[in-house]
MARBA-3410 file (N, C-alpha, C, O; in Angstrom, 1 decimal):
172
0.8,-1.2,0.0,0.0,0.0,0.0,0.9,1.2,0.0,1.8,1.3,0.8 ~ 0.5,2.2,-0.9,1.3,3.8,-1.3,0.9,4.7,0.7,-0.2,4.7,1.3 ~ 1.9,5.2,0.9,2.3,5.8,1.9,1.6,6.8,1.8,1.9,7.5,0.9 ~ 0.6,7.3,2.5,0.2,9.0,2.6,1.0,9.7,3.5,0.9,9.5,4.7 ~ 1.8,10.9,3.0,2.8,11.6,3.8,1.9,13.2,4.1,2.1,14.2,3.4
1.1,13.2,5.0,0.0,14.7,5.5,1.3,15.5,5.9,2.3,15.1,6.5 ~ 0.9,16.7,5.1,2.4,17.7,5.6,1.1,18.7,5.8,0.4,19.3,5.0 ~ 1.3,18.7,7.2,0.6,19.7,7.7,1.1,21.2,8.1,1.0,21.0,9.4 ~ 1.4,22.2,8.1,1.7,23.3,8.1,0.2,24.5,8.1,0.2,25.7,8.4 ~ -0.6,23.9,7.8,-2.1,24.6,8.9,-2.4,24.7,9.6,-2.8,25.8,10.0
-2.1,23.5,10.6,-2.6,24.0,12.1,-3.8,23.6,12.2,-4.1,23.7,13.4 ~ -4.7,23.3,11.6,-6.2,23.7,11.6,-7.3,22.4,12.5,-8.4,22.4,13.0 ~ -6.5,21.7,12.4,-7.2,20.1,12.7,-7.2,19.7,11.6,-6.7,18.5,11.9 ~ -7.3,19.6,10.6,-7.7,18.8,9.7,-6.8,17.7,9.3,-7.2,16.7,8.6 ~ -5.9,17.8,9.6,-5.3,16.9,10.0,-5.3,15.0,10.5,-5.0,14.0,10.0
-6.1,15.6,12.0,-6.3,14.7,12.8,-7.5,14.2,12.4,-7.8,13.0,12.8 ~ -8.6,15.2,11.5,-9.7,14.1,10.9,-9.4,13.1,9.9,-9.8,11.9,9.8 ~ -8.0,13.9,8.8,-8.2,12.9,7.5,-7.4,11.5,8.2,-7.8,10.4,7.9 ~ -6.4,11.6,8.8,-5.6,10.7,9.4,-6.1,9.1,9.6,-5.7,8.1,9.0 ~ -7.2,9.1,10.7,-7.8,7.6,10.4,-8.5,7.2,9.0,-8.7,6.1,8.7
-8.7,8.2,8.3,-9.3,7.7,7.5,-8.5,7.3,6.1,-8.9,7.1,5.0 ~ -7.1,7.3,6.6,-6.1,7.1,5.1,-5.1,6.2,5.8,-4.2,6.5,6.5 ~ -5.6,5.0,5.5,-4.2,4.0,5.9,-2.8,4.6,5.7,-2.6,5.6,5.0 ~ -1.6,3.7,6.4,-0.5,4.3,6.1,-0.5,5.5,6.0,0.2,5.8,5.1 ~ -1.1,6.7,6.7,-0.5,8.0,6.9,0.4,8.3,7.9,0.3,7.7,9.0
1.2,9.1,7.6,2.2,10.0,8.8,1.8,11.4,8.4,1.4,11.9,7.3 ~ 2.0,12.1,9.9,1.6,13.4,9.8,2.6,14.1,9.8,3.2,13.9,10.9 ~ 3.2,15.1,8.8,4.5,15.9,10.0,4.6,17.2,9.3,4.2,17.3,8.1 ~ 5.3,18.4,9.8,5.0,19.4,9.2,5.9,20.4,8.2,6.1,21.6,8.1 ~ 6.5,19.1,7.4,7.8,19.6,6.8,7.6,18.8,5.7,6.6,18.0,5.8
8.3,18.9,4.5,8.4,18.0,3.6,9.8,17.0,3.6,10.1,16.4,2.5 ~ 10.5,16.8,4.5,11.9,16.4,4.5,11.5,15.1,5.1,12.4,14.7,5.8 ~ 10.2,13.9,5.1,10.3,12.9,5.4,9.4,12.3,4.3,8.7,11.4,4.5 ~ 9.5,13.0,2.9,9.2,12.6,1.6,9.7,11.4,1.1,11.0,11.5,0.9 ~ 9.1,10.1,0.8,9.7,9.0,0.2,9.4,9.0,-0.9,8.4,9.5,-1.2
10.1,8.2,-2.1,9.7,7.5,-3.2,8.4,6.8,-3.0,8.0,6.1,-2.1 ~ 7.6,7.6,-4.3,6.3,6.8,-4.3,5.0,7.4,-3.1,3.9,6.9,-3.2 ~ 5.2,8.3,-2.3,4.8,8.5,-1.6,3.5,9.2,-2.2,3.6,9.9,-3.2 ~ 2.2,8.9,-1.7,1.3,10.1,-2.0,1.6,11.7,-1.0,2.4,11.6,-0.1 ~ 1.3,12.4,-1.2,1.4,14.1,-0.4,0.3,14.5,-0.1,-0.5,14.7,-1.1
-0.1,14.7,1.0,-1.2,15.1,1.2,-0.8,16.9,1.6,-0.8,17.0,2.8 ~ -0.5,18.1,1.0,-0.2,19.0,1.2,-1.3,20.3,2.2,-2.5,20.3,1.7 ~ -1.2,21.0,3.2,-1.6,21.2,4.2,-1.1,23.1,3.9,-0.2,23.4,4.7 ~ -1.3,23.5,3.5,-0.4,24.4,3.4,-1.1,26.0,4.2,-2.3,26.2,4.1 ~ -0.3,26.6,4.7,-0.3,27.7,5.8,-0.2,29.3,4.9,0.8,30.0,4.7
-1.6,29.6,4.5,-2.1,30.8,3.7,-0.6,31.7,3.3,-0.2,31.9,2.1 ~ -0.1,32.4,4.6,0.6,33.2,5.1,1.7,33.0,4.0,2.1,33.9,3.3 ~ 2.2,31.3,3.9,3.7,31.9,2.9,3.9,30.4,2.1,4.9,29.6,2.0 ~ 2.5,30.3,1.5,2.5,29.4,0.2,3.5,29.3,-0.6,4.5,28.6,-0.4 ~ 3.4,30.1,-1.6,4.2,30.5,-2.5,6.0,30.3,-2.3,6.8,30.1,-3.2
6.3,30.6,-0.4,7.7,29.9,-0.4,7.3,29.2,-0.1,7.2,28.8,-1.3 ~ 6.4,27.8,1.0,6.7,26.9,1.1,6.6,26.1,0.1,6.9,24.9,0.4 ~ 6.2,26.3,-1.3,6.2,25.3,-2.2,8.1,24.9,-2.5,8.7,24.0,-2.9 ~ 8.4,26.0,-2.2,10.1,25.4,-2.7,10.7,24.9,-2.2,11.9,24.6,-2.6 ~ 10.0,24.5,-0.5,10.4,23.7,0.3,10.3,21.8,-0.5,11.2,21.0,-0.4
8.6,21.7,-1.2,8.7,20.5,-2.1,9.4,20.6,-2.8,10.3,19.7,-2.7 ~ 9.5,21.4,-3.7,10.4,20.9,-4.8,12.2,20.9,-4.5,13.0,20.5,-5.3 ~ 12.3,21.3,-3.4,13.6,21.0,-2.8,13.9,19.8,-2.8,14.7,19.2,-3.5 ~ 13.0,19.3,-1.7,12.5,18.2,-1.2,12.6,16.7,-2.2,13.2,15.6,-1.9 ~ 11.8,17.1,-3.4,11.9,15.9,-4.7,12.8,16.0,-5.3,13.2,14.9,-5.8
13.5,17.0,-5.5,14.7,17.3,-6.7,16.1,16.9,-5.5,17.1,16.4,-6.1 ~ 16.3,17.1,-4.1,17.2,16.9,-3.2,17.0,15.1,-3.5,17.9,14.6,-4.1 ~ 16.5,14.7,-3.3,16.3,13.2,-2.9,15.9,12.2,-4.1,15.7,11.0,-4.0 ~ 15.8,12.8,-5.2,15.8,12.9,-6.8,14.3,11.2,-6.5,14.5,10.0,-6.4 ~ 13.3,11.6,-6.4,12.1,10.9,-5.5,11.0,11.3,-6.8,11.2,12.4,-7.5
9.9,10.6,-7.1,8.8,10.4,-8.0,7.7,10.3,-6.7,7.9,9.5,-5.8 ~ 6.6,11.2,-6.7,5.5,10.7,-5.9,4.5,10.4,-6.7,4.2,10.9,-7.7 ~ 3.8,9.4,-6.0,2.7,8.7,-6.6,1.5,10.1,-7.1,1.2,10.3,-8.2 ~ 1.1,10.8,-6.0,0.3,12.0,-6.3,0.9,12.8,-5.3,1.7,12.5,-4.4 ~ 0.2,13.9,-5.7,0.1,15.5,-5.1,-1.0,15.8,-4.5,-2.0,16.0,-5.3
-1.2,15.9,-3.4,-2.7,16.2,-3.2,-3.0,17.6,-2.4,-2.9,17.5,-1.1 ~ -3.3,19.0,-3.0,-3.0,20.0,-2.8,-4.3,20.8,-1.9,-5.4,20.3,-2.2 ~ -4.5,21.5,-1.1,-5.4,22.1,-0.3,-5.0,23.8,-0.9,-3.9,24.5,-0.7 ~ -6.3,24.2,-1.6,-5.7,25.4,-1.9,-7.0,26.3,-1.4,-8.0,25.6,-1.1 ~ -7.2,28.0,-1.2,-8.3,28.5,-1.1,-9.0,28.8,-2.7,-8.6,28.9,-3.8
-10.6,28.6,-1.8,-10.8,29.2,-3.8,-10.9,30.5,-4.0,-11.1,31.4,-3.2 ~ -10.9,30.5,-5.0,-10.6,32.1,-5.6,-9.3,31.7,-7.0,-9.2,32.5,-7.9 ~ -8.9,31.0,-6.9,-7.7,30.9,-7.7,-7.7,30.7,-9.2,-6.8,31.0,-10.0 ~ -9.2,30.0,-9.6,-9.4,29.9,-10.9,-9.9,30.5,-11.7,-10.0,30.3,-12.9 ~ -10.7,32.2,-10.7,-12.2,33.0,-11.3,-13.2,32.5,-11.0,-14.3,32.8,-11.5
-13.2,31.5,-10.0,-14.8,31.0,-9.8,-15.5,31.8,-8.7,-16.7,31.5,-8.5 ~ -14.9,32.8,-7.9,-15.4,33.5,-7.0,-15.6,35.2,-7.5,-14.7,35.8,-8.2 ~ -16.5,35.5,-7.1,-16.4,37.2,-7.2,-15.6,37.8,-6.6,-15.5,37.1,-5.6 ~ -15.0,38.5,-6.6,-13.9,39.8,-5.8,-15.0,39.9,-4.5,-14.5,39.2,-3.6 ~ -16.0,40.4,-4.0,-16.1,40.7,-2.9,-16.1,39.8,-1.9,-15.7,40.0,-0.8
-16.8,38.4,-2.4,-16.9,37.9,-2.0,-15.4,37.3,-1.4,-15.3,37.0,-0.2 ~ -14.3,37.2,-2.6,-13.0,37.0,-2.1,-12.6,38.0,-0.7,-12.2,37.7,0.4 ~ -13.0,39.3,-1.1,-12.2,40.3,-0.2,-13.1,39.3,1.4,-12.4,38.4,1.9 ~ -13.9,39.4,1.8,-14.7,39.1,2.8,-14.2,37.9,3.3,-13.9,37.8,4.5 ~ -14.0,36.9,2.5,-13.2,35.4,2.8,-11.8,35.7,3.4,-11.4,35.4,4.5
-11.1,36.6,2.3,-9.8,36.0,2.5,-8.9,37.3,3.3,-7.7,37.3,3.7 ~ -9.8,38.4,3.3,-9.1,39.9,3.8,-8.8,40.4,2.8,-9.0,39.9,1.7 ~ -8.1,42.3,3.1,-8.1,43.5,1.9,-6.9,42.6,0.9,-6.8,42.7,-0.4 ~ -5.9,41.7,1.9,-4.7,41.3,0.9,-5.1,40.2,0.0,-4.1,39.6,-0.4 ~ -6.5,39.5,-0.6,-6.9,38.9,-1.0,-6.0,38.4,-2.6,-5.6,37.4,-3.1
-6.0,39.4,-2.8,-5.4,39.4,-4.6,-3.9,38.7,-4.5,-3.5,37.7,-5.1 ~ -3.2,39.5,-3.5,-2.1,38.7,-3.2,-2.1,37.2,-2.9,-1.6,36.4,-3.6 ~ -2.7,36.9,-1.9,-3.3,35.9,-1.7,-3.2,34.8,-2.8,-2.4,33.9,-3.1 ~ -4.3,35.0,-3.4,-4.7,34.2,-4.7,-3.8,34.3,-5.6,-4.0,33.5,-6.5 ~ -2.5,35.1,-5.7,-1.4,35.2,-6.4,-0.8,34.2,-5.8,-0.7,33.1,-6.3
-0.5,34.4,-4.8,0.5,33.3,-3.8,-0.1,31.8,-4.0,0.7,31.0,-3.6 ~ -1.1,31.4,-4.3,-1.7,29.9,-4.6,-1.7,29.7,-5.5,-1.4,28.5,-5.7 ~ -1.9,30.6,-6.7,-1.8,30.5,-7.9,-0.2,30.3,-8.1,-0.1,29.2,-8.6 ~ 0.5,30.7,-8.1,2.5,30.7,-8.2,2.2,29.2,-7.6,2.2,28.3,-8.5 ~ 2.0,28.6,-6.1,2.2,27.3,-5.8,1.9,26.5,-7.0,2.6,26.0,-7.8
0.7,26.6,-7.0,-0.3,25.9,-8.1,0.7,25.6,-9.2,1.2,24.4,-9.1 ~ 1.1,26.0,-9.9,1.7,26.3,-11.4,2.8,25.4,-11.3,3.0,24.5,-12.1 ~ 3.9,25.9,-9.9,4.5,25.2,-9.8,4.8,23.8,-9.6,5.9,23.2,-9.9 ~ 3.6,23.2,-8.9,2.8,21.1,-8.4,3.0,21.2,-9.8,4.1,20.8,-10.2 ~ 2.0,21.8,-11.0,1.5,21.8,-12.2,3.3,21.3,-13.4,3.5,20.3,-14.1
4.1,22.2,-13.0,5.2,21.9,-14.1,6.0,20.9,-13.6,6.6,20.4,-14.5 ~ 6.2,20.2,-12.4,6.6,18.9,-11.7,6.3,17.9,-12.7,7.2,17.2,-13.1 ~ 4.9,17.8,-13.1,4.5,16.7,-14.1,4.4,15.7,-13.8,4.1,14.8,-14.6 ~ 4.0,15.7,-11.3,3.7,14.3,-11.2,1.7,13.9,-11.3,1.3,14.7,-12.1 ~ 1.2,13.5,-11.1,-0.2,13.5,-10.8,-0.8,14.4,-9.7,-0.1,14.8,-8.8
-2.1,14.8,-9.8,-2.2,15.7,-8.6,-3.6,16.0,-8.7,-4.1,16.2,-9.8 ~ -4.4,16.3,-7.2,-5.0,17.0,-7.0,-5.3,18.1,-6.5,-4.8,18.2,-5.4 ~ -6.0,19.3,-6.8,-6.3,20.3,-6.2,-7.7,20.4,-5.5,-8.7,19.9,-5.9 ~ -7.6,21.1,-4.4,-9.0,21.1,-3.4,-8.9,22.5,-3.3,-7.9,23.0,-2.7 ~ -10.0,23.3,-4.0,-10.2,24.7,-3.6,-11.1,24.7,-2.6,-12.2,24.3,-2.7
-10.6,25.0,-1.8,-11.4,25.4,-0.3,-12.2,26.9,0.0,-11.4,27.8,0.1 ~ -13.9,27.3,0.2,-14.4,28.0,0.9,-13.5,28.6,2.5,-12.4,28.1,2.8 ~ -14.1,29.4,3.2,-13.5,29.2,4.3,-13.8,28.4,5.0,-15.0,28.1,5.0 ~ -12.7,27.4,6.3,-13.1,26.0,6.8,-14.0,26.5,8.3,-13.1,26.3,9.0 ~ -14.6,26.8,8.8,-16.0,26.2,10.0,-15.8,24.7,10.6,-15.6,23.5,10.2
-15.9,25.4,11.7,-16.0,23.7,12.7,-17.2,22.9,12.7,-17.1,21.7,12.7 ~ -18.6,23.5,12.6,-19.8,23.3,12.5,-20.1,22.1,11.0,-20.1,22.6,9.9 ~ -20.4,20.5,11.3,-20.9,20.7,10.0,-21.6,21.6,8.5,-22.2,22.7,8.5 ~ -21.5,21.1,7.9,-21.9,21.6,6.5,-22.5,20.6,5.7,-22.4,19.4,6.0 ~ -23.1,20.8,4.6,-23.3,20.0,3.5,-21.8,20.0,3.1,-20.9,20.5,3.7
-21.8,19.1,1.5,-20.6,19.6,0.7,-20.8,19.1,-0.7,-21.1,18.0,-1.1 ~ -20.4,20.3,-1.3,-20.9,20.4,-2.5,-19.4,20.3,-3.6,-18.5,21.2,-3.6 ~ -19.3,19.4,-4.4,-17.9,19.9,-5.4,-17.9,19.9,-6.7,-18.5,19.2,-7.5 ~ -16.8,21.1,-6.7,-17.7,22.2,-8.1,-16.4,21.8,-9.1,-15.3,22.0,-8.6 ~ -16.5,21.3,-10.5,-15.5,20.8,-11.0,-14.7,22.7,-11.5,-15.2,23.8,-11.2
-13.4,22.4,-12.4,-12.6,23.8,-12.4,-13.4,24.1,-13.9,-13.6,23.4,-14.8 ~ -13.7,25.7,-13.6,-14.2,26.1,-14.7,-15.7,26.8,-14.1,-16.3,27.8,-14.6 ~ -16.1,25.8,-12.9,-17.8,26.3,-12.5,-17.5,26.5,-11.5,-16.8,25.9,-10.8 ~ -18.4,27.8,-11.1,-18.3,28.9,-9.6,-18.8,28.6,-8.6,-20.0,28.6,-8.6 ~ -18.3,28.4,-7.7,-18.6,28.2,-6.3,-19.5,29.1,-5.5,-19.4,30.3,-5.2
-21.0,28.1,-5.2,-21.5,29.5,-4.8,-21.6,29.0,-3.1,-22.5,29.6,-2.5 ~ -21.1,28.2,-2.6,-21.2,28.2,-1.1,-20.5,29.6,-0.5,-20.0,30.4,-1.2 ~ -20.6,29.7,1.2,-20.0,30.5,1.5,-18.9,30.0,2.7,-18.2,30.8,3.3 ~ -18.7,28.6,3.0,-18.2,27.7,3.6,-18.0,26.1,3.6,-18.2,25.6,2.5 ~ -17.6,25.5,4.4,-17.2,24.4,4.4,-17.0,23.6,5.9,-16.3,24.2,6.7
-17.4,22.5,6.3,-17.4,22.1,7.6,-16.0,21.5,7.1,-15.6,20.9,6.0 ~ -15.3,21.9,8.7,-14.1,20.6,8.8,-14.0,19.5,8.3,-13.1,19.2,7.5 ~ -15.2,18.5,9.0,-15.3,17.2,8.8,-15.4,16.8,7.3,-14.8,15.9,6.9 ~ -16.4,17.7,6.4,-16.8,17.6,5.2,-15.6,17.9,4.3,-15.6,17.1,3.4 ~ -14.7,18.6,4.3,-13.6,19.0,3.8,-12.8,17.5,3.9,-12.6,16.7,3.0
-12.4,17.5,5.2,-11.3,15.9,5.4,-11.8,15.0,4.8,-11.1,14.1,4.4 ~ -13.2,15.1,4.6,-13.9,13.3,3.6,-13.4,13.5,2.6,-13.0,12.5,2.0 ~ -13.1,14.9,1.7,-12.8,15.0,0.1,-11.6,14.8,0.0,-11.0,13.9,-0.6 ~ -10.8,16.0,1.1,-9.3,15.3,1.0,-8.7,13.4,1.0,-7.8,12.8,0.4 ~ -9.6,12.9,2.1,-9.0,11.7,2.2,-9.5,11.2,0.7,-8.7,10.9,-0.1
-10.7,11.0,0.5,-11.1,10.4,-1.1,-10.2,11.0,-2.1,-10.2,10.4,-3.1 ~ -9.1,12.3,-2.1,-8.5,12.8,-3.2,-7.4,11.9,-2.8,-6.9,11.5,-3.8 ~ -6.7,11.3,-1.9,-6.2,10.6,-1.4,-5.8,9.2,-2.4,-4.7,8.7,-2.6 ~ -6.8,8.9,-2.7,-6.7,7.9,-3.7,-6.5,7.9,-4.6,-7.1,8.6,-5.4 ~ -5.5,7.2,-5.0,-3.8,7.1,-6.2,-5.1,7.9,-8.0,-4.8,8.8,-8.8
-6.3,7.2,-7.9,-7.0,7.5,-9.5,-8.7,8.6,-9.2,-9.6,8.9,-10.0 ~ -8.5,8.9,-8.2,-9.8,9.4,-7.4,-9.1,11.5,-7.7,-8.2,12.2,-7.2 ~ -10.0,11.7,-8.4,-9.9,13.9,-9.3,-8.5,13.3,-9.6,-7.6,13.6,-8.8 ~ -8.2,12.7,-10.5,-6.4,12.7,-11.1,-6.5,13.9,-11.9,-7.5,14.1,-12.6 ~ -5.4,14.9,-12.1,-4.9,15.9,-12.5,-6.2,16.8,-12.7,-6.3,17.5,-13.8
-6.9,16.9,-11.8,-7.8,17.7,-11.4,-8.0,18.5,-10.4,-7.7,18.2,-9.3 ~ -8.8,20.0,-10.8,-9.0,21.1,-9.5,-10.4,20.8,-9.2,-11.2,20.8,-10.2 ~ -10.7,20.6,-8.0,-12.0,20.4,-7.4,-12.3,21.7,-6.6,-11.4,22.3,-6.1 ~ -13.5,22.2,-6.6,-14.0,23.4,-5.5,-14.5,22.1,-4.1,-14.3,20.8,-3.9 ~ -14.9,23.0,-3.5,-16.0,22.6,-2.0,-16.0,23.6,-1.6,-15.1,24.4,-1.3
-17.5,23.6,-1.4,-18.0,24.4,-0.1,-19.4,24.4,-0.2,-19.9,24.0,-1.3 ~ -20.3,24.7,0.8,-21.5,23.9,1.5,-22.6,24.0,0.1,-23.7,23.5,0.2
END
């Protein structure tokens, strides 16, 4: 069975939900316990995306390593599927930056050329939610996303042929 490596750098819990639910996972908050073959469950911390992606590609290119997938946690806004106000309200006045800074990660999973998912995320709520997912290209009209509902999509993106080289939305 392919290794799930959760590199969590969120903080958020979410973590500790997807965890039982993906055999073979380790949780840790760095990329430097990356193996051959490994799936990535990427966890990534709004604040400084855009550097920590060069932390992975350090990471793959240092240890010269193939991963099975990529499995990316991004906010949405990244594709055009959200309105501007609605972004400013979600994400704060620095929104545009923002969505720059995921967008630069993004591109970069993207030119790696290994397999990969993307999960554009509403903002995450502790409270259940429904969950709704909006394939790339169609607009997200939730205004949220429960924890719990979120970790079910990540662990299902989890799976080696489950959104392959696809961006997924969610939110309620």
């Amino acid at each position: 069975m392919t290794r799930v490596l959760i590199v969590d750098q969120l903080n958020k819990g979410l973590a500790t939900l997807i965890k039982p639910t993906v055999l073979e996972s380790v949780t840790v908050n760095s990329f430097d316990q990356l193996q051959q073959d490994d799936i990535l469950l990427w966890l990534p911390n709004d604040s400084d995306v855009d550097q920590q992606v060069f932390g992975l590609i350090d990471a793959i290119d240092g240890k010269q390593i193939k991963l099975s997938k990529i499995v990316m946690l991004s906010i949405a806004g990244v594709n055009g599927e959200v309105e501007e106000p609605r972004l400013q309200q979600w994400w704060g006045s620095d929104y545009q930056n923002l969505v720059l800074d995921y967008q630069y990660a993004i591109k970069m999973i993207d030119e790696l050329e290994l397999p990969y998912t993307i999960v554009r995320t509403t903002p995450i709520v502790i409270n259940a939610t429904t969950a709704v997912i909006s394939n790339e290209g169609t607009g997200i009209n939730g205004d949220r996303i429960g924890q719990s509902q979120l970790a079910e999509v990540l662990s299902e993106a989890c799976q080696p042929n489950r959104y392959l080289n696809q961006s997924i939305g969610i939110s309620e």
